[in-house]
C-alpha positions as a LaTeX table, in Angstrom:
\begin{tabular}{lrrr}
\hline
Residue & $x$ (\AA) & $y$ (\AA) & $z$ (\AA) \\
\hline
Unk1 & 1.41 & $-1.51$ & $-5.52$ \\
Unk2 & $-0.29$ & $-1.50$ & $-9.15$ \\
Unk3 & 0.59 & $-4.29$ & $-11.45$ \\
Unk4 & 2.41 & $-1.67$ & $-13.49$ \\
Unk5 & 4.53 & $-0.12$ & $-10.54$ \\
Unk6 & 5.10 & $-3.80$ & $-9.70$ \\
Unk7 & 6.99 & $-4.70$ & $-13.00$ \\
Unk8 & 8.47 & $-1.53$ & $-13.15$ \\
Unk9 & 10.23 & $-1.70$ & $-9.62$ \\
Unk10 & 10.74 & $-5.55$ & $-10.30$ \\
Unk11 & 12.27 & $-4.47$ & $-13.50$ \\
Unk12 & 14.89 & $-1.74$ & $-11.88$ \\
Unk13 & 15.90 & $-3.99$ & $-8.94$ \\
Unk14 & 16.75 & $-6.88$ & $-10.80$ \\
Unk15 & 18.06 & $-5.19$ & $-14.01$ \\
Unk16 & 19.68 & $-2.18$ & $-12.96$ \\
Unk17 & 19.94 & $-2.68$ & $-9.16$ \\
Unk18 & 21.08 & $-6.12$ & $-9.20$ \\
Unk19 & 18.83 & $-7.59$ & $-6.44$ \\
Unk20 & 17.18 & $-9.94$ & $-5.72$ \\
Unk21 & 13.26 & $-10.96$ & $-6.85$ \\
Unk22 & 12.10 & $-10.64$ & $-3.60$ \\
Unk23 & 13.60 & $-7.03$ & $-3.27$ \\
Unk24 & 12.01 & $-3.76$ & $-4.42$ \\
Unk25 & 13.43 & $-0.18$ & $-3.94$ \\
Unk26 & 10.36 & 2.43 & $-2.77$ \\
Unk27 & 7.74 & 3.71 & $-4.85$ \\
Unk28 & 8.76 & 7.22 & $-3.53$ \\
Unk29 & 12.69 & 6.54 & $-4.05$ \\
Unk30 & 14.17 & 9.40 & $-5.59$ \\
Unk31 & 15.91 & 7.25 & $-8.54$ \\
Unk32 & 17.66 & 10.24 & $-10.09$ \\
Unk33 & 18.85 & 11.93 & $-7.26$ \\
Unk34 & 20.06 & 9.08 & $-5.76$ \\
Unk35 & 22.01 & 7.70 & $-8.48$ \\
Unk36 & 19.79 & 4.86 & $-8.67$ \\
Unk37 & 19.23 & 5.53 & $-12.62$ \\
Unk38 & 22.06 & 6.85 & $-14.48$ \\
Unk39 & 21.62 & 7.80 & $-18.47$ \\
Unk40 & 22.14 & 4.36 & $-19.76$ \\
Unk41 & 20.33 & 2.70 & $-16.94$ \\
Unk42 & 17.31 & 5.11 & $-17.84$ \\
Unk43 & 17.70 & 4.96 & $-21.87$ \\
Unk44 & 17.54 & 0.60 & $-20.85$ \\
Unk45 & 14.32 & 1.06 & $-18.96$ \\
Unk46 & 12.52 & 3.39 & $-21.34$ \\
Unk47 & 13.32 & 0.66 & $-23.72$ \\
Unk48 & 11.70 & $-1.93$ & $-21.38$ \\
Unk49 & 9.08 & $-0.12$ & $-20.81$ \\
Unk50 & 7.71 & 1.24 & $-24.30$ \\
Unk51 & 8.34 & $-3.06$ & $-25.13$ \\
Unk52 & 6.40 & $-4.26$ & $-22.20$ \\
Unk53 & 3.53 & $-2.10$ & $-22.09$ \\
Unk54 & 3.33 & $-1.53$ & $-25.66$ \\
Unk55 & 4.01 & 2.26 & $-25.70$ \\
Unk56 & 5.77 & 5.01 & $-27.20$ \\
Unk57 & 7.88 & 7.27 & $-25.29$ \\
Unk58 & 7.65 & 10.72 & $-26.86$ \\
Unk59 & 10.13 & 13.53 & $-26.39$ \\
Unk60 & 7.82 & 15.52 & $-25.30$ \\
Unk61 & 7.37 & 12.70 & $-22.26$ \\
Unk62 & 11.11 & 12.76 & $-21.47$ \\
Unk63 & 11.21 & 14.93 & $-18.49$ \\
Unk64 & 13.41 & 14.43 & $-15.59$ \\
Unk65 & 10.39 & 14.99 & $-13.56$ \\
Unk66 & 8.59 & 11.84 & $-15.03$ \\
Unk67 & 11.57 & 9.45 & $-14.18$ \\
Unk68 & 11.69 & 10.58 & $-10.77$ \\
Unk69 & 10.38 & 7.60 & $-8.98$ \\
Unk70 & 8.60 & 4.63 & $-9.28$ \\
Unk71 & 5.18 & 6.42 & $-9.00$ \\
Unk72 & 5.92 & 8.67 & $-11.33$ \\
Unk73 & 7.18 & 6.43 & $-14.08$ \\
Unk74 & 3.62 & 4.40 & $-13.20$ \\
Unk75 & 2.03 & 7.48 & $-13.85$ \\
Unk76 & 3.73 & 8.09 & $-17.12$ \\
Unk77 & 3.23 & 4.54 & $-18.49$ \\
Unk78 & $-0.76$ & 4.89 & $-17.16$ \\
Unk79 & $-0.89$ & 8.55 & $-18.74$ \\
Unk80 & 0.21 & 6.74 & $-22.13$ \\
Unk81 & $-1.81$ & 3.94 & $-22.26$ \\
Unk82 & $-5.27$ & 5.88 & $-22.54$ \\
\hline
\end{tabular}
């Protein structure tokens, strides 16, 4: 894993899944389709993330199809910072 799909998975298993540190759902986990992110569990992690990496979300950026996994949230977050 990259450091940013590391903090990002760390992020939803110990804030919104509830686990433990040492677990980590899949990078390929679909998180919307399996009810791992619902809307307020996806409004708190595009909070986390435009704090921790320094970033703004746009609207434009808010597509189901960028929150659908760990790798593609990475990919978001990498997209934004250049």
């Amino acid at each position: 894993m990259t450091p940013v799909q590391t903090t990002i998975a760390r992020y939803i298993a110990q804030d919104i899944l509830h686990l433990g540190p040492a677990s980590t759902p899949p990078l390929d986990q679909p998180l919307l389709a399996d009810q791992v992110l619902d809307s307020l569990g996806l409004q708190n992690l595009i909070t986390f993330i435009e704090a921790e990496f320094s970033l703004s979300i746009g609207d434009d950026d808010l597509l189901p199809e960028n929150f659908e996994s760990i790798r593609t949230i990475a990919e978001l977050v990498e997209r934004l910072r250049c």
